[in-house]
C-alpha positions as CSV (number, residue, x, y, z in Angstrom):
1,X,-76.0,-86.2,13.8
2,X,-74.9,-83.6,11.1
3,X,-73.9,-81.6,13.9
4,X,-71.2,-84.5,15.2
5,X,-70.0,-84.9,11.8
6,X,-69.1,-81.5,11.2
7,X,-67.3,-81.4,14.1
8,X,-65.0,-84.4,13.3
9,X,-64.0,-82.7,10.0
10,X,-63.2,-79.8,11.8
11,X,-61.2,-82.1,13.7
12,X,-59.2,-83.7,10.8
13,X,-59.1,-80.5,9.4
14,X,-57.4,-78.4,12.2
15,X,-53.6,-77.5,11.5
16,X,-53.1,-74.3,13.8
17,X,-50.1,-74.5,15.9
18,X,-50.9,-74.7,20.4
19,X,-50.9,-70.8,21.0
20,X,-53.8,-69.6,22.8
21,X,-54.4,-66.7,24.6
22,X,-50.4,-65.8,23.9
23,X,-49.8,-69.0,25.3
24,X,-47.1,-71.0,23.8
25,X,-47.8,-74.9,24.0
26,X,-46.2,-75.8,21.1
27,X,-43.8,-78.1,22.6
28,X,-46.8,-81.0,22.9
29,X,-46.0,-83.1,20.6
30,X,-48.1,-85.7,19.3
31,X,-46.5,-88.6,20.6
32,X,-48.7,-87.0,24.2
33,X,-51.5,-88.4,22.9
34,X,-51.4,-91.9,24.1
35,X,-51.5,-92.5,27.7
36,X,-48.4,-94.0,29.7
37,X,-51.1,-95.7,31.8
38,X,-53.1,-96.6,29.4
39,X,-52.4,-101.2,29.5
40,X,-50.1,-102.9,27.5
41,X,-51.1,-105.1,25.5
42,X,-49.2,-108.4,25.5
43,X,-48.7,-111.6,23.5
44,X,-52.4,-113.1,24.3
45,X,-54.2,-110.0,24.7
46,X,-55.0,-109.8,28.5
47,X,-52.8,-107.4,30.2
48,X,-51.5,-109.1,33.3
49,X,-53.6,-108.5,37.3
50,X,-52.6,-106.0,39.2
51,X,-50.3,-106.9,41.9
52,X,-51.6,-107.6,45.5
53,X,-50.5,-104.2,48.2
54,X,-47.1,-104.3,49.4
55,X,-45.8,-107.2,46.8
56,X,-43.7,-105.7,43.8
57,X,-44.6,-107.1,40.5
58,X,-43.3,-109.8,38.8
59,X,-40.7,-109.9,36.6
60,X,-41.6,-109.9,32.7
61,X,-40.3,-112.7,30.7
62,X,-37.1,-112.7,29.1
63,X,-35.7,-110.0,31.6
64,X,-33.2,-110.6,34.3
65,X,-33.4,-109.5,37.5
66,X,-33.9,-106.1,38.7
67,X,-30.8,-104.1,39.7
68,X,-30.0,-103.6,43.1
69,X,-31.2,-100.5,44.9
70,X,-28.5,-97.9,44.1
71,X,-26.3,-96.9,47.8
72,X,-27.7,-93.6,48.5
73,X,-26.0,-92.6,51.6
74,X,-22.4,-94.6,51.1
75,X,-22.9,-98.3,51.6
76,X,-24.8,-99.5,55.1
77,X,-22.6,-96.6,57.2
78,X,-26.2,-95.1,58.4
79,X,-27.9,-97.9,59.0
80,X,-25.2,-100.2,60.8
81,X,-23.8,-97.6,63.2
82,X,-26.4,-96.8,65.4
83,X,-26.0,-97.3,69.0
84,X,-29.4,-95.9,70.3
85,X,-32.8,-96.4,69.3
86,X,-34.0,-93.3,67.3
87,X,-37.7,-91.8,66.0
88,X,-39.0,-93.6,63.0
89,X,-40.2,-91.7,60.4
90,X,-43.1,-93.7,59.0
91,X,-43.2,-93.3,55.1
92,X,-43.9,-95.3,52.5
93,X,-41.4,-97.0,50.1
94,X,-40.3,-96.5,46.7
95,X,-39.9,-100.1,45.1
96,X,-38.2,-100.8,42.1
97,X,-41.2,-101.8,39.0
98,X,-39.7,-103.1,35.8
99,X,-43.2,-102.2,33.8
100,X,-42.6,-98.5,35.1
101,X,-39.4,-98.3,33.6
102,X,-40.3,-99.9,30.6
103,X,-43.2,-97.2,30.6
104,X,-41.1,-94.2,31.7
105,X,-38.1,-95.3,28.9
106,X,-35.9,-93.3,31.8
107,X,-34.6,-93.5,35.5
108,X,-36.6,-91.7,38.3
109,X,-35.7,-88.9,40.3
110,X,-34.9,-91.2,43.1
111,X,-32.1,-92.5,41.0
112,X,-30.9,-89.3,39.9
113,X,-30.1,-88.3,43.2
114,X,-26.7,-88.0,44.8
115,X,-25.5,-89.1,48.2
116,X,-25.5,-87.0,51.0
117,X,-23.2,-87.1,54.0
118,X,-25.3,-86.4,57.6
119,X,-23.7,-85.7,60.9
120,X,-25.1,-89.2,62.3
121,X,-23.9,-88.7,66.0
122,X,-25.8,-85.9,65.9
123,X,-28.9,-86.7,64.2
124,X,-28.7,-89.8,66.9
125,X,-28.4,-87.4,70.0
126,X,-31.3,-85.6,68.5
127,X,-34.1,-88.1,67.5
128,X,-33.0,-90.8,70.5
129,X,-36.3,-92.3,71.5
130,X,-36.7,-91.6,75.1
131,X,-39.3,-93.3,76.7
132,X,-40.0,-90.5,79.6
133,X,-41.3,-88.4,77.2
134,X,-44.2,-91.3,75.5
135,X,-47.3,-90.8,76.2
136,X,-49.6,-93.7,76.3
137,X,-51.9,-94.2,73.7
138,X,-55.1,-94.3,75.6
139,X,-53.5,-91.0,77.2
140,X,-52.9,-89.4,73.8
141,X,-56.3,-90.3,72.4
142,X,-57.8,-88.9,75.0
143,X,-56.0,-85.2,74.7
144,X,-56.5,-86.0,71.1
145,X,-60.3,-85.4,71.5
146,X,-59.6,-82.8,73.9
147,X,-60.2,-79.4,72.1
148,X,-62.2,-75.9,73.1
149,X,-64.8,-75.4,71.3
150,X,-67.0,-72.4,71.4
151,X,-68.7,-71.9,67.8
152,X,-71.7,-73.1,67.0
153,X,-71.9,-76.7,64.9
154,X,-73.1,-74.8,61.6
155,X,-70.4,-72.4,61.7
156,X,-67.4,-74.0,62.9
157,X,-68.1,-76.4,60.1
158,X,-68.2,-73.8,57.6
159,X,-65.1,-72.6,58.5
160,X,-63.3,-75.8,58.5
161,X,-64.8,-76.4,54.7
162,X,-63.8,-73.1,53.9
163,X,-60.3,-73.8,55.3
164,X,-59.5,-76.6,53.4
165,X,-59.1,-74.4,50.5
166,X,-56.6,-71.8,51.8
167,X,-53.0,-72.2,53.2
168,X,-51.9,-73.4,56.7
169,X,-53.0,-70.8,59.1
170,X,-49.9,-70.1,60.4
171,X,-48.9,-68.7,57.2
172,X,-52.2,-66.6,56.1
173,X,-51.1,-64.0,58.2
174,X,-47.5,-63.5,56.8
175,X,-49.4,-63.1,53.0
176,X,-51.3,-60.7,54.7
177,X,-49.4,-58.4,56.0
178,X,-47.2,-58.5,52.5
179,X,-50.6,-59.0,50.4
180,X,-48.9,-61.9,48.4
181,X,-51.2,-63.0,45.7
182,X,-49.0,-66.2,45.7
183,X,-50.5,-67.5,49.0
184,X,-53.7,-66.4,48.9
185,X,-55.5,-65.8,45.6
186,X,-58.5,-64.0,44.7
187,X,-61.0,-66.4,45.6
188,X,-59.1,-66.9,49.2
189,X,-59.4,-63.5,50.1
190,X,-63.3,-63.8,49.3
191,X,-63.5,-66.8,51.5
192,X,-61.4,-64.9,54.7
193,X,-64.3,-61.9,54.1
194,X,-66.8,-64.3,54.8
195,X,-65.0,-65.6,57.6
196,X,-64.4,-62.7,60.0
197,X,-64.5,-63.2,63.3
198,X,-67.4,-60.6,65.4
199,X,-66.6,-59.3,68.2
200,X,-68.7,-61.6,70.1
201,X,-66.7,-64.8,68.8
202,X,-63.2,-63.1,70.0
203,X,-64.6,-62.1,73.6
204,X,-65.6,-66.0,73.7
205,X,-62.7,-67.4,72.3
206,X,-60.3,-65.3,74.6
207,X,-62.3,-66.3,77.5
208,X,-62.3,-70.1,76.7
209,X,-58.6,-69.5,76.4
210,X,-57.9,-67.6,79.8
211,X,-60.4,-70.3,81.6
212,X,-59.0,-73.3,80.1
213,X,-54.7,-73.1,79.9
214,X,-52.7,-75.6,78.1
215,X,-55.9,-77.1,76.3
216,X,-55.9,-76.8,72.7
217,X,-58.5,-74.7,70.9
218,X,-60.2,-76.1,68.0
219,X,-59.4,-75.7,64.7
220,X,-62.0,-73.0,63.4
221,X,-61.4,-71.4,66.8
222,X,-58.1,-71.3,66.3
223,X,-58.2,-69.7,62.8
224,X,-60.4,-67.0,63.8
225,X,-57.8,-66.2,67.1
226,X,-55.2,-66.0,63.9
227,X,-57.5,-63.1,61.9
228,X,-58.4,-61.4,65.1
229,X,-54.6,-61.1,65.7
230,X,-54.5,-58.9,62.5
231,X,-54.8,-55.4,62.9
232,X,-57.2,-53.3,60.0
233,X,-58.6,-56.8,58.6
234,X,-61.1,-55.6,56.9
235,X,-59.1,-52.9,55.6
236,X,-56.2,-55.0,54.5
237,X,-58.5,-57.5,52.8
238,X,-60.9,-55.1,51.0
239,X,-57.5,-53.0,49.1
240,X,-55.8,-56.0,48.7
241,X,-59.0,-57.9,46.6
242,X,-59.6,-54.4,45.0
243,X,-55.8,-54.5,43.6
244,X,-55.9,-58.1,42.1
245,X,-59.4,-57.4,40.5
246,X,-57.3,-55.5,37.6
247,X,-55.2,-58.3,37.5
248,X,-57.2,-60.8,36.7
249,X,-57.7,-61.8,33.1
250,X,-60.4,-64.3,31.4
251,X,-58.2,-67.7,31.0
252,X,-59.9,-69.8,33.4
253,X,-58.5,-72.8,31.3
254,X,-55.7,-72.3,28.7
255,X,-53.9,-70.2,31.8
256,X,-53.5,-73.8,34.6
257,X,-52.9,-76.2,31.8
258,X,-49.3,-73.6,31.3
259,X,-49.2,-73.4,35.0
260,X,-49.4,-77.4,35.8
261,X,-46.9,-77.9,32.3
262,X,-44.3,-75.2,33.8
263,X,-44.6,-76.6,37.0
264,X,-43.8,-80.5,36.0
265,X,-40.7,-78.8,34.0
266,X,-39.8,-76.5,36.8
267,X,-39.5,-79.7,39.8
268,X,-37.9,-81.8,37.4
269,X,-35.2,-79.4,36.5
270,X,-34.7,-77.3,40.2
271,X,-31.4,-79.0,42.2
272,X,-32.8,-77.6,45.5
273,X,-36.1,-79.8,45.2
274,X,-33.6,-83.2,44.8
275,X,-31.4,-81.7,47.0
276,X,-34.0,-81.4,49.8
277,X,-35.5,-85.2,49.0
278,X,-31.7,-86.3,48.6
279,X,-30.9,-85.1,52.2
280,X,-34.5,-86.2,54.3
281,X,-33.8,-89.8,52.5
282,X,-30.3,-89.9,53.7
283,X,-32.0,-88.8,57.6
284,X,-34.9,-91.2,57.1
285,X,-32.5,-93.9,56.2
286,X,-30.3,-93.7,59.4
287,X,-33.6,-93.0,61.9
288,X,-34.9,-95.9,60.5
289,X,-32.0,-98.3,60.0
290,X,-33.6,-99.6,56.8
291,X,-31.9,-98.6,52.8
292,X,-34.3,-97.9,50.7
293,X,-34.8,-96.7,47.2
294,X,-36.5,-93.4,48.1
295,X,-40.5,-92.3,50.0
296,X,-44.3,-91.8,48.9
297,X,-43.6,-88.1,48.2
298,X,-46.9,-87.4,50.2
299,X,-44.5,-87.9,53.4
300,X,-43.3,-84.5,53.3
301,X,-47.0,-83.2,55.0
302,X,-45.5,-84.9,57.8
303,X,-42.1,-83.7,57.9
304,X,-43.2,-80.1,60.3
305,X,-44.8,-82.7,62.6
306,X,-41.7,-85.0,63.5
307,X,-39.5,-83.4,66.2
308,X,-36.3,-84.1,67.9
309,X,-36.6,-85.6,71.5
310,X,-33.6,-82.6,72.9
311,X,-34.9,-79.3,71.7
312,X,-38.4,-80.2,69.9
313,X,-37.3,-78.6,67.1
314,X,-39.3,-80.2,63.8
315,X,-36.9,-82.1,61.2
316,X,-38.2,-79.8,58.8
317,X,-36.1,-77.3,61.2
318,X,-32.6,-79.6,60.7
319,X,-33.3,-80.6,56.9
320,X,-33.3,-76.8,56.3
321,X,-29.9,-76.7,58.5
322,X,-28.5,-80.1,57.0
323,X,-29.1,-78.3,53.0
324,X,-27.7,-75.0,53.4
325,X,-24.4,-76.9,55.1
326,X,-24.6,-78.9,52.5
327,X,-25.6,-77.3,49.7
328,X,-24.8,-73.1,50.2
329,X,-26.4,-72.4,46.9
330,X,-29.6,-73.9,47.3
331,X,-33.2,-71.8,47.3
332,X,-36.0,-71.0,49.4
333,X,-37.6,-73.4,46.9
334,X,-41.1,-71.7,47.0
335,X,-40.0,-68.4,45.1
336,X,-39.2,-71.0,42.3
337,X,-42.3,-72.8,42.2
338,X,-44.7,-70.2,40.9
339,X,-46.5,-72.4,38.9
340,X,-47.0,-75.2,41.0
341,X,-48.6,-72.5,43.5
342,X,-50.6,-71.8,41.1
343,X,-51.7,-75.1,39.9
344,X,-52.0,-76.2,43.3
345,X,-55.5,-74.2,43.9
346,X,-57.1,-75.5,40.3
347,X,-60.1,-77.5,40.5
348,X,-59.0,-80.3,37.5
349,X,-62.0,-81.8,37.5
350,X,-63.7,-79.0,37.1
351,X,-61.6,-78.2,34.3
352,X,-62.0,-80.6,32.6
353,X,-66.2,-80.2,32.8
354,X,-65.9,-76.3,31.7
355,X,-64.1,-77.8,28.5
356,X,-66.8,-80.0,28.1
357,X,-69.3,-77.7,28.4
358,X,-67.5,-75.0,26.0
359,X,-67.9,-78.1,23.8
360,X,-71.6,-78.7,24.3
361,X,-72.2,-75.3,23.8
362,X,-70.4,-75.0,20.5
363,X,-72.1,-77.6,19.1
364,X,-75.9,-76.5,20.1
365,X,-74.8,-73.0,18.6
366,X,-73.7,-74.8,15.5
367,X,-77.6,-76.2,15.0
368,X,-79.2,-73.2,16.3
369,X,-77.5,-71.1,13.6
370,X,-78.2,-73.7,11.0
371,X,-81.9,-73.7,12.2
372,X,-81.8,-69.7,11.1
373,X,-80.6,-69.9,8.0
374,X,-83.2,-73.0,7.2
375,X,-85.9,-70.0,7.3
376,X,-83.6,-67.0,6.9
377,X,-81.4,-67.9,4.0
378,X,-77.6,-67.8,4.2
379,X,-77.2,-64.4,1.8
380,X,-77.4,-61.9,5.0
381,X,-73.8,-60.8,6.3
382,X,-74.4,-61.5,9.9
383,X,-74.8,-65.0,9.2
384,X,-71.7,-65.1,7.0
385,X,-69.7,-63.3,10.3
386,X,-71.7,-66.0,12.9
387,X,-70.6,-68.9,10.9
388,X,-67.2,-67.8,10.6
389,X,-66.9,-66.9,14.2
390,X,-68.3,-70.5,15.5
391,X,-65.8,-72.4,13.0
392,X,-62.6,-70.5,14.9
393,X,-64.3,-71.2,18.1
394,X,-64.6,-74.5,17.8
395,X,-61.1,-75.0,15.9
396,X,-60.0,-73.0,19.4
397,X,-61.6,-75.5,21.2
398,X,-60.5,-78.5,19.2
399,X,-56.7,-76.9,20.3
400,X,-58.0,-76.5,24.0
401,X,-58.9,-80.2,24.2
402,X,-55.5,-81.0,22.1
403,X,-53.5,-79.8,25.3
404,X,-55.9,-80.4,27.4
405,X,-54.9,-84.3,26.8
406,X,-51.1,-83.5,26.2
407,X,-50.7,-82.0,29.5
408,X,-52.9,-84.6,31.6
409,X,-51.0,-87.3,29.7
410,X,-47.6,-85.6,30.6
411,X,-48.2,-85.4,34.1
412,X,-49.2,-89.1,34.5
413,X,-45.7,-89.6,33.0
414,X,-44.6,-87.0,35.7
415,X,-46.4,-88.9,38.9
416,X,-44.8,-92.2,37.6
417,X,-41.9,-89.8,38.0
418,X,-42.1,-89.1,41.4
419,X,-42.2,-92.7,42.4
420,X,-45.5,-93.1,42.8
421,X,-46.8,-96.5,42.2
422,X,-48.7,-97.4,38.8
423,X,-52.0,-98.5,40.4
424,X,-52.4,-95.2,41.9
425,X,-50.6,-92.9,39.6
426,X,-54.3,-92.8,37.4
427,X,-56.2,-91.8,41.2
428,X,-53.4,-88.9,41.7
429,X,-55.2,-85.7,41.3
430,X,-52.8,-82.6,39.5
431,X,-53.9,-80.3,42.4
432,X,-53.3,-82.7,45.7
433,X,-49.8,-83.7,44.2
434,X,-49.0,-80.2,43.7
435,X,-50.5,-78.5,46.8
436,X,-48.2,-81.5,48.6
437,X,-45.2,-80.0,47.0
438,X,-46.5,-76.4,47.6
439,X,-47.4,-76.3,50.9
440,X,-44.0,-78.1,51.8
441,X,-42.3,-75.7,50.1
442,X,-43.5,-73.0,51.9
443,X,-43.3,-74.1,55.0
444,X,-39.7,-75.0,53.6
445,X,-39.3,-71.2,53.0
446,X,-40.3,-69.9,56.6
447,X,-38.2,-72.4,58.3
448,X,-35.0,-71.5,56.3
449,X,-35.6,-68.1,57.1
450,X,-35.5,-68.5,60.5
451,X,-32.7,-71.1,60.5
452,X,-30.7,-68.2,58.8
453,X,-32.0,-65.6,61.4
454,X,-30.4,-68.3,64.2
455,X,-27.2,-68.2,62.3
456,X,-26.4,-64.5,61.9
457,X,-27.7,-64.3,65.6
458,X,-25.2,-67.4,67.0
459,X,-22.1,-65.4,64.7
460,X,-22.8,-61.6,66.0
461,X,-22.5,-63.1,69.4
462,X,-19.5,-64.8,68.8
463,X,-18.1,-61.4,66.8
464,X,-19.2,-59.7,70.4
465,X,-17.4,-62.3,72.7
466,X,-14.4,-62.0,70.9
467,X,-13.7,-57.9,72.1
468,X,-15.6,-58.5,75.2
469,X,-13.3,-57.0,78.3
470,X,-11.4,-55.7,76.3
471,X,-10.5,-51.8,75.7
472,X,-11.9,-50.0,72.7
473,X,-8.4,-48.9,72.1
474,X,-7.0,-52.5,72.2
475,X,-10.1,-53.0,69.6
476,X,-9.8,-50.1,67.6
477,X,-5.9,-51.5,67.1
478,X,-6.3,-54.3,65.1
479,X,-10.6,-54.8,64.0
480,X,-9.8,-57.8,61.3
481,X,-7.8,-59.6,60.0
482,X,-7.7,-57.5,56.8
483,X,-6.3,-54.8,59.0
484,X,-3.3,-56.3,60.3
485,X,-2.5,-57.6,57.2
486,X,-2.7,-54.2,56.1
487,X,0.2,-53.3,58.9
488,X,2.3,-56.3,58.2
489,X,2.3,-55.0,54.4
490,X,2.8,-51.5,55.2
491,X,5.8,-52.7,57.4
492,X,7.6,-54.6,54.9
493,X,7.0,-51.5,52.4
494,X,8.7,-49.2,55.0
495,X,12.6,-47.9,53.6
496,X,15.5,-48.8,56.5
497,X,16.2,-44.8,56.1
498,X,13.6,-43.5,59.3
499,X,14.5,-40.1,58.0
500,X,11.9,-37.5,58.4
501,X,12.4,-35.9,55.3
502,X,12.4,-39.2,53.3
503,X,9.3,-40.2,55.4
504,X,7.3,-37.5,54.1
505,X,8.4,-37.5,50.4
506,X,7.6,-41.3,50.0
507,X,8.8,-42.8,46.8
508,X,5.1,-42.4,44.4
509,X,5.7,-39.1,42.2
510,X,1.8,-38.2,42.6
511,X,2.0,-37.5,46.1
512,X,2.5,-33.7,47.6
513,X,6.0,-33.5,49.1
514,X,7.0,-31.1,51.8
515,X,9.2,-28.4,51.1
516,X,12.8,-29.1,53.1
517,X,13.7,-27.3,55.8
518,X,16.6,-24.7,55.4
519,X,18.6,-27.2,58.2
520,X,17.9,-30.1,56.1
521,X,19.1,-28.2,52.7
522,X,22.0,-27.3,54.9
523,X,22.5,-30.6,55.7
524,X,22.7,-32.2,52.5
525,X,24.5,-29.4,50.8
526,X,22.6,-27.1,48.9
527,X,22.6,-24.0,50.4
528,X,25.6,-21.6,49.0
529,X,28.6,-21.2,51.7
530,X,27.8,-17.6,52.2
531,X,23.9,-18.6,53.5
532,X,26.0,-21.8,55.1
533,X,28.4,-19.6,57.5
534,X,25.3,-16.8,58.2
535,X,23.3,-20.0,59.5
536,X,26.4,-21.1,61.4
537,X,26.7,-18.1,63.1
538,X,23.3,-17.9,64.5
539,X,22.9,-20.7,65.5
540,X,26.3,-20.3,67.8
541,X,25.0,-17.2,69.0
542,X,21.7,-18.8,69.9
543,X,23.2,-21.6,71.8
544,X,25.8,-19.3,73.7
545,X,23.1,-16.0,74.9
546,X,22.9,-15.9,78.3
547,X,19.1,-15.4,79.4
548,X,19.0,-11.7,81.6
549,X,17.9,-12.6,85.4
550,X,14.2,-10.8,85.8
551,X,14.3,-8.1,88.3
552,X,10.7,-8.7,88.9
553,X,9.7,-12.0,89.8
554,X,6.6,-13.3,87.6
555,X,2.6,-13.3,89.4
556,X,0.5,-15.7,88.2
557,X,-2.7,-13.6,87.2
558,X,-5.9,-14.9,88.3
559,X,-9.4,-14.7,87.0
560,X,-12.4,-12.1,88.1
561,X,-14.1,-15.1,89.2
562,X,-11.4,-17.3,91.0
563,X,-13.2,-17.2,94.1
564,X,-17.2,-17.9,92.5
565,X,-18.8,-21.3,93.2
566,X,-20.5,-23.5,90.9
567,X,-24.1,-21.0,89.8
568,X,-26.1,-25.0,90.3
569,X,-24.4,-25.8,94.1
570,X,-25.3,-22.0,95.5
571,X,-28.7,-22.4,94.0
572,X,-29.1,-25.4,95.7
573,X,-28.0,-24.9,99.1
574,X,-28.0,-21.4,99.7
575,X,-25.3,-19.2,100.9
576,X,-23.4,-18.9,103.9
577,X,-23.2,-15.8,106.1
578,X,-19.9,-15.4,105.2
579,X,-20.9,-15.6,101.4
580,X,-23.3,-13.0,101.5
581,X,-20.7,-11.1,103.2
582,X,-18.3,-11.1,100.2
583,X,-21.0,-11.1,97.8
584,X,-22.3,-7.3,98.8
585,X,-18.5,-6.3,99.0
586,X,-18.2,-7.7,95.2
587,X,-21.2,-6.1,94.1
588,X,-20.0,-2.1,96.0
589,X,-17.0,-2.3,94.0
590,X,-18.7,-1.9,90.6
């Protein structure tokens, strides 16, 4: 139609850089148009089948054969030295593909990491597989299925839709409490309003809990135990959605496309993300005995759930102790990842339909407006300003679609990446990949934290044992090491001359010296030899008087109230005949 060919001039015809909305996307480059998965053609023009699962592609002609898989974790040391047989951690491989690295023209991030050293005697001790604590599987099935439920179908049902869209429980309570718009977003908080427990639903659910110990509640159940737990709910919720609504701004598309762009840039350039994949290979290699290239980055879901067989602790718990060993300048992680929290909870699909529909909507405006100045005429202003205002719209969303593209096109190239395979990189959604990355690296967050919390615990105990029967004076002698040092130096600095004189001038001119004494001055020779023989000769006569013998010998004078007992004790137990006696002789002579 007229219509379509207008808008493939505007097309051709649009030169504005990528800035919308203050926006910057200008480093899209054109080259983003084309699709790294898009097929290759070869010599006869059919691109080759697809592989079958589990067998790695064949080798293109002319190339030799593929390099080995590089030695993460120092040659076979963690998968030859095993002496007991350890949890598995059931991932999926990385395999080397020859047409991805033809694609990606570069290494990926499993080959860009570096080895890591892990304490295998101890990973061994933890993660031994002990069969006492297996539970068969008709056994586990069983407790599987095993759940309280109290709700009603409809609702429960509603909740667990409604939960798929919001954070792990367990950490909806710590955003809270500290109203973190980085957890929970605008639409989150709308959804826990519509999910608040009545009073009703937490007299039943405590019950069910109380009459039913040790059995698991249900999900929904258990989410709304979780928001009962919170005190002022409604309050909380209500001022927290009331403080993001002025927040919020009108970018529902340009403002994820950034989000998703800084994200892929963010990952590919943080060292605690490949520190943290560098160190769970390096585990998962030893536990399984098996070198591989790297995992299906979708395994780290399951890293919370795997748990050593001594304390239960999760390996999530020892990969956050094994990277600040190893690595005592890596991150949190999540306070880094801002924009893959944010592109995590974008619906791409529906994205890519409100762009579409922008589109469709530009166009039909473009032949209603041309329908009113077939019977208006073109000479009125408004039309002139309505023209001009759907060419820049459309030119806005020619630039929209533009990076639209780029950015989709750049996070194919991203997935690919990440190591995951070619026949499923197309079916890898932006917002799963980056809610898996997301949601680990939150849980990531909480689990550091209270890995450091265990640490400065274990070292102000051992601070504590160290003075522990000991007297505070023995303590108060020597606190640190910085103090003794402070001795030793102040030792060494002391002059061989223990004169008291020279003690207090000290050597530094700033100081205030003391005055000496007239037997000092004496002493060294600088009083006269008339002040010399007058200080001689009082001092002999000191030393030679003879004290007179006292005529009187000395009484000791003793108090008014030598003879009073304690004001408490006579209160308490009364007095004694004898008392009163003395007490009315005291009081006559006043």
């Amino acid at each position: 139609s007229e219509t379509d060919l207008h808008w493939e001039e505007l097309l051709k015809s649009t030169t504005k850089v990528l800035v919308l909305c203050d926006l910057d996307f200008s480093d899209l480059h054109s080259d983003e148009d084309r699709d790294i998965l898009a097929p290759t053609h070869v010599a006869n023009g059919v691109p080759p089948p697809p592989p079958p699962c589990g067998v790695p592609p064949p080798q293109p002609m002319g190339m030799g054969a593929p390099p080995p898989v590089p030695n993460m974790v120092g040659g076979n040391t963690l998968t030859g030295n095993k002496t007991k047989k350890t949890v598995k951690l059931f991932w999926k491989e990385v395999r080397e593909d020859p047409i991805v690295i033809s694609k990606l023209k570069s290494s990926l991030i499993w080959d860009e990491l570096s080895p890591v050293k892990v304490d295998t005697q101890k990973l061994e001790h933890l993660f031994e597989s002990r069969a006492k604590d297996l539970i068969s599987k008709k056994q586990h099935e069983l407790n599987k299925h095993k759940e309280v439920i109290v709700l009603d179908p409809k609702r429960s049902n509603a909740i667990n839709i409604a939960m798929t869209k919001l954070p792990p429980p367990r950490s909806i309570r710590t955003a809270i409490l500290k109203m973190d718009s980085t957890v929970v977003n605008r639409e989150g908080i709308e959804k826990l309003l519509s999910m608040l427990p009545t009073d009703e639903e937490k007299c039943k659910i405590l019950e069910a809990v109380s009459a039913n110990p040790g059995v698991p509640l249900g999900s929904a159940e258990n989410f709304l135990l979780e928001l009962s737990n919170i005190n002022e709910l409604v309050a909380r919720l209500k001022l927290w959605a009331f403080k993001l609504d002025y927040d919020n701004l009108e970018r529902e598309v340009a403002e994820p496309l950034m989000d998703l762009k800084q994200g892929m840039d963010i990952l590919q350039r943080n060292p605690t993300f490949k520190a943290i994949l560098s160190t769970l290979l390096s585990i998962g290699i030893f536990l399984n005995g098996t070198e591989v290239k790297g995992f299906q980055i979708d395994y780290l879901t399951k890293v919370p759930e795997v748990k050593d067989t001594v304390h239960k602790h999760s390996l999530l718990h020892h990969l956050c102790d094994l990277v600040l060993h190893q690595f005592p300048q890596s991150t949190d992680l999540y306070s880094e990842i801002g924009p893959v929290t944010r592109a995590s909870k974008v619906d791409f699909d529906e994205l890519a339909s409100s762009l579409h529909r922008m589109e469709t909507e530009c166009k039909a405006s473009f032949d209603h407006l041309k329908l009113i100045i077939k019977h208006d005429g073109s000479a009125t202003q408004v039309k002139v300003k309505m023209s001009e205002f759907l060419s820049d719209t459309a030119q806005r969303i020619i630039i929209l679609g533009i990076v639209h593209r780029r950015v989709l096109h750049r996070f194919h190239r991203f997935s690919l990446w990440l190591g995951i395979p070619l026949h499923r990189a197309p079916l890898t959604k932006p917002q799963d990949l980056m809610r898996i990355i997301s949601e680990f690296a939150l849980e990531y967050r909480t689990t550091r934290e209270r890995v450091i919390q265990t640490r400065e615990k274990k070292a102000n105990h051992r601070e504590r044992n160290k003075t522990r029967g000991k007297m505070i004076t023995e303590v108060s002698k020597m606190r640190s090491q910085e103090d003794r040092a402070d001795a030793e130096l102040r030792q060494l600095l002391e002059p061989e001359n223990t004169d008291p004189a020279t003690q207090l001038n000290g050597t530094l001119t700033w100081r205030p010296r003391r005055k000496e004494s007239v037997f000092n001055q004496s002493l060294n020779g600088t009083l006269g030899d008339g002040q010399e023989d007058e200080l001689l000769e009082s001092l002999v006569k000191t030393a030679t008087k003879i004290p007179a013998p006292r005529t009187v010998p000395r009484e000791r004078k003793r108090t008014r109230h030598a003879d009073r007992k304690s004001l408490r004790r006579t209160l308490r137990t009364g007095l004694t005949d004898e008392e009163k006696q003395i007490l009315a002789s005291y009081i006559k002579s006043y």
